[in-house]
HTML snippet that shows the backbone in 3Dmol.js (N, CA, C, O; Angstrom):
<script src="https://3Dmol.org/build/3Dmol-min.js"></script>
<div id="view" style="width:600px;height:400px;position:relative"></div>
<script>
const pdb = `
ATOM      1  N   UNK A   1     -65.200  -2.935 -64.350  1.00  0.00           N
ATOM      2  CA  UNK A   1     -66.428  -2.706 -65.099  1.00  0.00           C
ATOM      3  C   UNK A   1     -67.435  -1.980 -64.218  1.00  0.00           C
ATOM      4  O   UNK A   1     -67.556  -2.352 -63.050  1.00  0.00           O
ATOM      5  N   UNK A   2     -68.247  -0.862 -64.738  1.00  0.00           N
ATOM      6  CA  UNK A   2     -69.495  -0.541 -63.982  1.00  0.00           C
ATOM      7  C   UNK A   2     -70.297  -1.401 -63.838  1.00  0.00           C
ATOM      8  O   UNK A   2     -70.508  -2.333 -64.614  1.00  0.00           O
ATOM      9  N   UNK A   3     -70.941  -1.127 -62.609  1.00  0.00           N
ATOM     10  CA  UNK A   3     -71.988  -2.015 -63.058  1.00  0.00           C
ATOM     11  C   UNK A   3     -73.341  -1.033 -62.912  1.00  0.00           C
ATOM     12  O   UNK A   3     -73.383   0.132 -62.518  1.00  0.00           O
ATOM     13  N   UNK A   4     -74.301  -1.795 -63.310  1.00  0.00           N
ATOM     14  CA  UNK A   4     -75.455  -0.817 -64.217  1.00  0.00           C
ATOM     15  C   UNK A   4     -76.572  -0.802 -62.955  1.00  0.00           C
ATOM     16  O   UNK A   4     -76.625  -1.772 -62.199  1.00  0.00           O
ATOM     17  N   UNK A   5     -77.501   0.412 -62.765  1.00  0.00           N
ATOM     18  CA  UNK A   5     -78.188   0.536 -61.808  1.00  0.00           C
ATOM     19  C   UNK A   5     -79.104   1.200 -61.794  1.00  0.00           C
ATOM     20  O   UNK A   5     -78.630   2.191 -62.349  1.00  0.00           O
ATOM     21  N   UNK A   6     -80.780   1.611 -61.439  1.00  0.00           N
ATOM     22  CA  UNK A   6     -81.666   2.437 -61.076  1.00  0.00           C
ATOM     23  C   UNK A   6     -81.686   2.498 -60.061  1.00  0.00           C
ATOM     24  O   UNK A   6     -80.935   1.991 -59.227  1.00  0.00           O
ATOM     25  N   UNK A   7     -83.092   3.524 -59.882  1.00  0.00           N
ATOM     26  CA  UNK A   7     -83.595   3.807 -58.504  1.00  0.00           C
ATOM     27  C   UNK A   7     -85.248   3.551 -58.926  1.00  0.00           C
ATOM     28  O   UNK A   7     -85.652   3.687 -60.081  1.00  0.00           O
ATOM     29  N   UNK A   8     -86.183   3.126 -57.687  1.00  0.00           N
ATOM     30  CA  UNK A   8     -87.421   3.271 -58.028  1.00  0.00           C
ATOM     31  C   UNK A   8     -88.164   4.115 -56.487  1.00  0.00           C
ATOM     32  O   UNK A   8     -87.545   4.121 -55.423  1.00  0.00           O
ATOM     33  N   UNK A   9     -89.098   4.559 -56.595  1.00  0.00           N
ATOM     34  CA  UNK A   9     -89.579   4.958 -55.372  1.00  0.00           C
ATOM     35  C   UNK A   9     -91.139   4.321 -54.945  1.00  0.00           C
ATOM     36  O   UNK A   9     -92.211   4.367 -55.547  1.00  0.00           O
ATOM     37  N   UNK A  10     -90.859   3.883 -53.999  1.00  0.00           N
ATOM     38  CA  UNK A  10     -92.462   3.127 -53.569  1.00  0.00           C
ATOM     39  C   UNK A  10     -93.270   3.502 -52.705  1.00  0.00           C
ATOM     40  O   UNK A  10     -92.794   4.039 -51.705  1.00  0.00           O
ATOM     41  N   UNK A  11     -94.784   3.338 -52.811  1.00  0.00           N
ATOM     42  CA  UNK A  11     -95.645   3.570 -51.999  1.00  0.00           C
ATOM     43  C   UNK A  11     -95.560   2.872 -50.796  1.00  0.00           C
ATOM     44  O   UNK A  11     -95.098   1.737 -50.671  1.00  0.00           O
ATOM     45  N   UNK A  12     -96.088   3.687 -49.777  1.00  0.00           N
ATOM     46  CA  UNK A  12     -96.217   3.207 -48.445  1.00  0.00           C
ATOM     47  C   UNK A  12     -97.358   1.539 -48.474  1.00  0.00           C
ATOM     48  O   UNK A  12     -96.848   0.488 -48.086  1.00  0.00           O
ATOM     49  N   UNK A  13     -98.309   1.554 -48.791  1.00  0.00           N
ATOM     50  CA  UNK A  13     -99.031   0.258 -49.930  1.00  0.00           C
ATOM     51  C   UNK A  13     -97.708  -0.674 -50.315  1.00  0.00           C
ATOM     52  O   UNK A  13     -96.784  -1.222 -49.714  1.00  0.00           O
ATOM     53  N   UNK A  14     -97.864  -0.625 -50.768  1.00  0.00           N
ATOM     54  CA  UNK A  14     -96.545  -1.587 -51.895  1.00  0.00           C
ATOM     55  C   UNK A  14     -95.087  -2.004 -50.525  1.00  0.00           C
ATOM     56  O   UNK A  14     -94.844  -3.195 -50.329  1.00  0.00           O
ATOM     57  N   UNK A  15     -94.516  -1.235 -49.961  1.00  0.00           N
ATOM     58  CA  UNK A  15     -94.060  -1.485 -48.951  1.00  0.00           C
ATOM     59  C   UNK A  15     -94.515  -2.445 -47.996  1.00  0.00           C
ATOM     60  O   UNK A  15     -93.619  -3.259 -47.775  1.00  0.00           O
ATOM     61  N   UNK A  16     -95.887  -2.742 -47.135  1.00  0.00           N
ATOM     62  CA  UNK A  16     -96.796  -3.047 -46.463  1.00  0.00           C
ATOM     63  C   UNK A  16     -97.035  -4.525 -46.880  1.00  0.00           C
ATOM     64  O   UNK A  16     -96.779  -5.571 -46.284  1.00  0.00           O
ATOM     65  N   UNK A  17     -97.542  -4.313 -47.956  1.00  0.00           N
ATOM     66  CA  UNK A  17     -97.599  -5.350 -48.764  1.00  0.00           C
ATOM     67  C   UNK A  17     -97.079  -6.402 -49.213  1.00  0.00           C
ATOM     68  O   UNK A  17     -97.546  -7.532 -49.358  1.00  0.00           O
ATOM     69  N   UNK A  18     -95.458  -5.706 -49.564  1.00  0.00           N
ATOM     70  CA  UNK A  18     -94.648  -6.731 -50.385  1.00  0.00           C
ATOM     71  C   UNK A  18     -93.048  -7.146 -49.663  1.00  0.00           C
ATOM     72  O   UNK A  18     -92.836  -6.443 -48.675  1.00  0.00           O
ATOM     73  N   UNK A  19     -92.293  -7.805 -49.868  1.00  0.00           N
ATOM     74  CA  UNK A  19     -91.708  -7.978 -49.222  1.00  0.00           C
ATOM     75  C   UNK A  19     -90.533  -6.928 -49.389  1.00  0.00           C
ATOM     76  O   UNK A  19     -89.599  -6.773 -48.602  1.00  0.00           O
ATOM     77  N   UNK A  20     -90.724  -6.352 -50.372  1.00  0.00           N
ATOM     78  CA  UNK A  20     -89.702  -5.160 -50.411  1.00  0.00           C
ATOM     79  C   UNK A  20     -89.360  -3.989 -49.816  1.00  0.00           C
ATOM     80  O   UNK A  20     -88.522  -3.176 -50.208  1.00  0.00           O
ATOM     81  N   UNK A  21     -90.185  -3.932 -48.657  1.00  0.00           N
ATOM     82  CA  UNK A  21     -90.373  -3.083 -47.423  1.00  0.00           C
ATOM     83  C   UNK A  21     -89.006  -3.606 -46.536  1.00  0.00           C
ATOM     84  O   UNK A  21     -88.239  -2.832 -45.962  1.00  0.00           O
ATOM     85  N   UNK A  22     -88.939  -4.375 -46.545  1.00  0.00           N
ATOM     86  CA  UNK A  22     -88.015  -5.657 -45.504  1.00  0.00           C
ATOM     87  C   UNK A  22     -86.319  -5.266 -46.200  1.00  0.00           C
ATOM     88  O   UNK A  22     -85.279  -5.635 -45.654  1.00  0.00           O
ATOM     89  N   UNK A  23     -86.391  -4.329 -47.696  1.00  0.00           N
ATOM     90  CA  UNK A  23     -84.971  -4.554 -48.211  1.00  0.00           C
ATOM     91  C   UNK A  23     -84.190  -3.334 -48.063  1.00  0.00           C
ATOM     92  O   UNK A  23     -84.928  -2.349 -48.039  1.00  0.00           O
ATOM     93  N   UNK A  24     -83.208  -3.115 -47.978  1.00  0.00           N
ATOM     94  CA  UNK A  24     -82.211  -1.788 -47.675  1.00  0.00           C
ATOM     95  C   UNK A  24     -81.501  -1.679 -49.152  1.00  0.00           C
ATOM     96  O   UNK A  24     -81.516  -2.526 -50.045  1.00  0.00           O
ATOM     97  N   UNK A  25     -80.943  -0.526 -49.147  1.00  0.00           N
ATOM     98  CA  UNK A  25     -80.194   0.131 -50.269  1.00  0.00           C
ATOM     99  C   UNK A  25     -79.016  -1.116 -50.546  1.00  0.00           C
ATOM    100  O   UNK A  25     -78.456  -1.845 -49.727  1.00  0.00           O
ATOM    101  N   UNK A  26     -78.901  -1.052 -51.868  1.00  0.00           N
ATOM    102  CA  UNK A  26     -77.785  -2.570 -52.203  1.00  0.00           C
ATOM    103  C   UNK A  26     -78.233  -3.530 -52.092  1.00  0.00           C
ATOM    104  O   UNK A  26     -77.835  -4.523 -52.701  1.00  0.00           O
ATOM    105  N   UNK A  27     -79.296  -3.522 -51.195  1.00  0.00           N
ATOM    106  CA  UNK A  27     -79.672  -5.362 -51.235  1.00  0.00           C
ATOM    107  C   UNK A  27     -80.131  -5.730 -52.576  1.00  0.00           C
ATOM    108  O   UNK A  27     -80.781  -4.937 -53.257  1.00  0.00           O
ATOM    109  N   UNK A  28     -79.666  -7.476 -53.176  1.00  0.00           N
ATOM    110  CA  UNK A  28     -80.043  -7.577 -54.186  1.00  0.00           C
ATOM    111  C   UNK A  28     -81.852  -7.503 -54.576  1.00  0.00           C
ATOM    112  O   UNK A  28     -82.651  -6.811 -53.946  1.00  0.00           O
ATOM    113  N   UNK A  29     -82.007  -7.906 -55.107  1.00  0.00           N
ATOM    114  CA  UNK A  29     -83.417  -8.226 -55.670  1.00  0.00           C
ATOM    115  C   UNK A  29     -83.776  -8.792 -57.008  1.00  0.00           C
ATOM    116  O   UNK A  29     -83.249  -8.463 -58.071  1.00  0.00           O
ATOM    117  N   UNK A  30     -84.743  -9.692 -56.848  1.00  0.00           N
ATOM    118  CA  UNK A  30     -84.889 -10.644 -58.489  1.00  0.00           C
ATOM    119  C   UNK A  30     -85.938  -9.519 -58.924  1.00  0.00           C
ATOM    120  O   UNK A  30     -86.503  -8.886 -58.032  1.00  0.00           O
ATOM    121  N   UNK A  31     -86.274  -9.194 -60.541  1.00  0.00           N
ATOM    122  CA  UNK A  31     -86.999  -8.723 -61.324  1.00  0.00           C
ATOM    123  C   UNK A  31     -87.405  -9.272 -62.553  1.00  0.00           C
ATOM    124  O   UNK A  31     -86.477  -9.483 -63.333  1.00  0.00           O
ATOM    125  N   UNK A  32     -88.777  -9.624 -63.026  1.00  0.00           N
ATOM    126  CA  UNK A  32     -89.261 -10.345 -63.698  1.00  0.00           C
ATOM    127  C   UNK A  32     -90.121  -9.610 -64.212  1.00  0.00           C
ATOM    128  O   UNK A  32     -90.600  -8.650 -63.607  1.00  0.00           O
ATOM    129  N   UNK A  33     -90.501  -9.992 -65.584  1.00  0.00           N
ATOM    130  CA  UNK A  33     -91.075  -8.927 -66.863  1.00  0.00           C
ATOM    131  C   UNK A  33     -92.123  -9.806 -66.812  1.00  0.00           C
ATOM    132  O   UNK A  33     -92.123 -11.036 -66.781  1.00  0.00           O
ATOM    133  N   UNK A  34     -93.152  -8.887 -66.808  1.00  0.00           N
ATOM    134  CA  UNK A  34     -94.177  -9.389 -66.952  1.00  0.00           C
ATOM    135  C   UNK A  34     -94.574 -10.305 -68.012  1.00  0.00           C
ATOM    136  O   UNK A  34     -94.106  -9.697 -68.974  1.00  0.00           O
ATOM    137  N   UNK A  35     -95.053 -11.229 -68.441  1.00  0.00           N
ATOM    138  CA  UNK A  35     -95.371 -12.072 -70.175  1.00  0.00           C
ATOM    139  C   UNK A  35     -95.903 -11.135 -71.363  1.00  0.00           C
ATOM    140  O   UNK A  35     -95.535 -11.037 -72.534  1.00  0.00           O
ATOM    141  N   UNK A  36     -96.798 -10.551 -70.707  1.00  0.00           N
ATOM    142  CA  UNK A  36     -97.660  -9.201 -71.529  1.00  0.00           C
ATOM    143  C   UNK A  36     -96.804  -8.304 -72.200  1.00  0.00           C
ATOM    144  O   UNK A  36     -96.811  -7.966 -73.384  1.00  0.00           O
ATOM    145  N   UNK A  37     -95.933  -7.909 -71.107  1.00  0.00           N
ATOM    146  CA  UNK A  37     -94.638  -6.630 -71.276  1.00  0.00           C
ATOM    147  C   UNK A  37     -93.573  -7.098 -72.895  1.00  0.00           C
ATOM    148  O   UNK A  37     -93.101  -6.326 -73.729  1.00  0.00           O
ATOM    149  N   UNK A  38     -93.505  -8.438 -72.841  1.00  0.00           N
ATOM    150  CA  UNK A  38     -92.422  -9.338 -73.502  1.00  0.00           C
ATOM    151  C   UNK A  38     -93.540  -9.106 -74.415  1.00  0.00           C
ATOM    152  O   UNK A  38     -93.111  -8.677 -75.487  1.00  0.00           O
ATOM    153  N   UNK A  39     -94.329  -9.181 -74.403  1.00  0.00           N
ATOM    154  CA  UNK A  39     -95.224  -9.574 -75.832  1.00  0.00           C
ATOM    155  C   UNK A  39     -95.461  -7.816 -76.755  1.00  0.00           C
ATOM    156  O   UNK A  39     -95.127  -7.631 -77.925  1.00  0.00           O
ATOM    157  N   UNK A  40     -95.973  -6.958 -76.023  1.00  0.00           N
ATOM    158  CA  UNK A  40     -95.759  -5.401 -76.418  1.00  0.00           C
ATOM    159  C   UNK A  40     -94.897  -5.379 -76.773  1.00  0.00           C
ATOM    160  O   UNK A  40     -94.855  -4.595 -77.721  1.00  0.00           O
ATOM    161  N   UNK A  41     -93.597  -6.035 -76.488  1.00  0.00           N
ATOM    162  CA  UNK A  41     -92.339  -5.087 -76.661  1.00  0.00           C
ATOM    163  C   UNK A  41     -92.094  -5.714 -78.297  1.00  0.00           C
ATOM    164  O   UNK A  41     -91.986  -5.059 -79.333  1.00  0.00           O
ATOM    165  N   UNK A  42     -92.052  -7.144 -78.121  1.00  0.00           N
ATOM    166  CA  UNK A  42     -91.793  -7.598 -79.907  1.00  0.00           C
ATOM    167  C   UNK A  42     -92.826  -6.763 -80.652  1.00  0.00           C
ATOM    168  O   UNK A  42     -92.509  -6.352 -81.768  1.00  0.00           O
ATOM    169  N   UNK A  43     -94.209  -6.421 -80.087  1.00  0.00           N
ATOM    170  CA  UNK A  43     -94.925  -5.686 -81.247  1.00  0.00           C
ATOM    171  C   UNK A  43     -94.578  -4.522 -81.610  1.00  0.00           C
ATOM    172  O   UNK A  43     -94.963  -4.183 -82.729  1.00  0.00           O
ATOM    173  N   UNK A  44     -93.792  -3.585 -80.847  1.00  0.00           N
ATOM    174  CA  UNK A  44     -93.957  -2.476 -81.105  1.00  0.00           C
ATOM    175  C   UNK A  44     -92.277  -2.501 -81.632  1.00  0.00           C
ATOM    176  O   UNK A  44     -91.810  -1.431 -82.023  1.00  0.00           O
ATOM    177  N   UNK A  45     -91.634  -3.403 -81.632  1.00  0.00           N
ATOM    178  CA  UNK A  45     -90.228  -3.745 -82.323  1.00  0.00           C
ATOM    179  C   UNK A  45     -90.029  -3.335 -83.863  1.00  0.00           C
ATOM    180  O   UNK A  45     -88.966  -3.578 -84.434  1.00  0.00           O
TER     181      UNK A  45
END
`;
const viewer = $3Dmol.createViewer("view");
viewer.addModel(pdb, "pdb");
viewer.setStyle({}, {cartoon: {color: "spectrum"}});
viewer.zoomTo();
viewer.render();
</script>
């Protein structure tokens, strides 16, 4: 099976900042939708 994938590109900020500065290519990572995001999305459904 493939498995499914993006790319994102980050600010030097956001790097600095977050702990995602600390991660290399492949490393996993958790991603979480904002509550707001979940709520737009049924509206505009």
């Amino acid at each position: 099976a493939e498995r499914a994938w993006f790319s994102v590109s980050l600010i030097p900020e956001t790097l600095r900042a977050t702990t995602l500065g600390r991660k290399g290519v492949g490393d996993p990572v958790n991603l979480e939708v904002d509550v707001l995001a979940k709520h737009v999305e049924r509206l505009l459904a």
